[in-house]
Every structure is written in C-alpha cells, then in structure tokens.
C-alpha positions as CSV (number, residue, x, y, z in Angstrom):
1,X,0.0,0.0,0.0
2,X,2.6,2.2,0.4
3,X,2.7,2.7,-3.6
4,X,-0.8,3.4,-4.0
5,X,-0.7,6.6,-1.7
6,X,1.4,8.9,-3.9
7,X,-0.3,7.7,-6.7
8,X,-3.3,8.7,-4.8
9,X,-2.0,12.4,-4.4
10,X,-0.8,12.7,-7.4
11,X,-4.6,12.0,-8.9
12,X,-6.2,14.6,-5.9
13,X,-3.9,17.0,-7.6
14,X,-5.0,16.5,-10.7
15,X,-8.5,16.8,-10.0
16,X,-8.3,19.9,-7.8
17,X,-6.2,21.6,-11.1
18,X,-9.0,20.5,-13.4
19,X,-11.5,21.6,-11.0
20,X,-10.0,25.0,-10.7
21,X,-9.8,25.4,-14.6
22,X,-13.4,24.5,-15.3
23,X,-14.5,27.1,-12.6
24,X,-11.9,29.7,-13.8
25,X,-13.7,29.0,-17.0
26,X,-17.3,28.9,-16.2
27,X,-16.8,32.0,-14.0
28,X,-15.4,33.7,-17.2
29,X,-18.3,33.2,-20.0
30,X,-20.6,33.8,-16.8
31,X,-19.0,37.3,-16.7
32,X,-19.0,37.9,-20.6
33,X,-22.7,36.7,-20.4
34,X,-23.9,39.1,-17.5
35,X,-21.9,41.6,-19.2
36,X,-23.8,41.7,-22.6
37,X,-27.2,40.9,-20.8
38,X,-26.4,44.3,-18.9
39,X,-25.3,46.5,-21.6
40,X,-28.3,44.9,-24.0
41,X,-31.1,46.1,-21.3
42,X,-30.3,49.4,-20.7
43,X,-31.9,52.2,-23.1
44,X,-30.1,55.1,-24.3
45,X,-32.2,58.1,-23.3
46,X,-34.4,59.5,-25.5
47,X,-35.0,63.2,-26.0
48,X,-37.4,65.6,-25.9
49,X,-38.8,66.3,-29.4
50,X,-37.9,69.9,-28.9
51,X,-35.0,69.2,-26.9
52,X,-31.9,70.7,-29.4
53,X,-29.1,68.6,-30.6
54,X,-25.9,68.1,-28.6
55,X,-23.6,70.7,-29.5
56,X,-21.6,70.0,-32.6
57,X,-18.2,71.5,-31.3
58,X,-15.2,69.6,-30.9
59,X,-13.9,68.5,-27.6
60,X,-10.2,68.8,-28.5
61,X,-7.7,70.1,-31.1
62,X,-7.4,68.3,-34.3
63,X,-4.2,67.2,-33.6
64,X,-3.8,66.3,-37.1
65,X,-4.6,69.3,-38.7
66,X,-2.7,71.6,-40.9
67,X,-2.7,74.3,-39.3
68,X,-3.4,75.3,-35.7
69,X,-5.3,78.8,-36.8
70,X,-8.1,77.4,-38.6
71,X,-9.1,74.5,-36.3
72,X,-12.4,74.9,-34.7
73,X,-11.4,74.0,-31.3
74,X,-8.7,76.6,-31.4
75,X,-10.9,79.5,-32.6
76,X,-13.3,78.4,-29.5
77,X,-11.1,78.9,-27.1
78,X,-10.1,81.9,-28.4
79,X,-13.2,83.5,-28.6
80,X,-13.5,82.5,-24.8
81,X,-10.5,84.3,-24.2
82,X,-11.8,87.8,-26.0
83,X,-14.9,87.6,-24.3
84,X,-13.6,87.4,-20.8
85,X,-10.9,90.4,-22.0
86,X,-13.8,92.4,-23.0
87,X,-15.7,91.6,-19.9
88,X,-13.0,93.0,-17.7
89,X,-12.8,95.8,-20.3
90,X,-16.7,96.3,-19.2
91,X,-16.4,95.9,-15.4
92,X,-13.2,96.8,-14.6
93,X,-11.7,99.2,-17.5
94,X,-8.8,96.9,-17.7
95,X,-7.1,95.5,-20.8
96,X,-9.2,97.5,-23.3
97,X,-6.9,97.9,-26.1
98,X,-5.8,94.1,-25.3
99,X,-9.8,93.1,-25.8
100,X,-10.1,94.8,-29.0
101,X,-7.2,93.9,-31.0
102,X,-8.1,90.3,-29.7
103,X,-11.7,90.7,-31.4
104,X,-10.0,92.3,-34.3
105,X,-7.4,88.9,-34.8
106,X,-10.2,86.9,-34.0
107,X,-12.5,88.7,-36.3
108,X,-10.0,88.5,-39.6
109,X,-9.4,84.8,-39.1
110,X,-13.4,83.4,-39.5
C-alpha cells in the first residue's frame, strides 16, 4: 500500500487543477454573459422632441490638422478668451486695447 498513496495524491492534484480550470472558466463566460445581458437592457435616453441637438463642437484640437489657426477647437477657445478680455474691459476698465485687438485677430481669421 505504500505505492498506491502517492499515486493517490498525485490524482487529488489533478483533480483539484482541473477543478480549478473549469471554474476559472465557467466564471469567465458567466462574466462575458452578464456583461452583454447588462449592456443589451439598458436604453439610451431618448430626448425631448424639442429638446436641441448636442452641440456639434469639438472637444479637443485636431491634432492632425494643418494648421493650428483654422481649427475649430482653437478658434473656440479663443473666442473665450476675447470675451472674458472684454468683460474686464466692461467691469473693470482693464485691458481695453488688449480686448479689442483680440476681437480684431479673431474677427480676420473666420
């Protein structure tokens, strides 16, 4: 009998491995499955019919475009800038001149 006992183990081992595999996998598709049931129930939400459209501006930069002047993004976040420049050029009386050679750039390159 003493033979038979580390033949023993050894097969315990390879039970408990295979075990182990087949719950690894079944807890795997289980995931995938939950997963898409999840993402198939929920609905996007609908609008309003006279709710407007999302705004059409880009998030970012174009970071592939030609040239930096003419990207939308760019030209948004200028326009930002001039407005807050001539904001302070209403409120405070500061950076007047600055505001409106900022409107004047910004103006010439639309």
């Amino acid at each position: 009998m003493t033979h038979d006992q580390p033949v023993l183990h050894a097969g315990r081992r390879w039970i408990v491995g295979c075990l182990v595999v087949l719950g690894g996998v079944t807890l795997f598709y289980a995931g995938i499955l939950l997963g898409q049931q999840h993402a198939t129930t929920a609905e996007p939400a609908k609008r309003a019919p006279g709710m407007a459209r999302a705004s059409t501006k880009p998030l970012v930069r174009n970071v592939f475009s030609p040239s930096v002047i003419a990207d939308p993004y760019v030209l948004d976040e200028q326009r930002k800038v001039v407005e807050a420049l001539e904001r302070a050029c209403e409120h405070q009386r500061r950076n007047c001149a600055t505001a409106h050679d900022a409107r004047a750039y910004l103006d010439s390159h639309r």
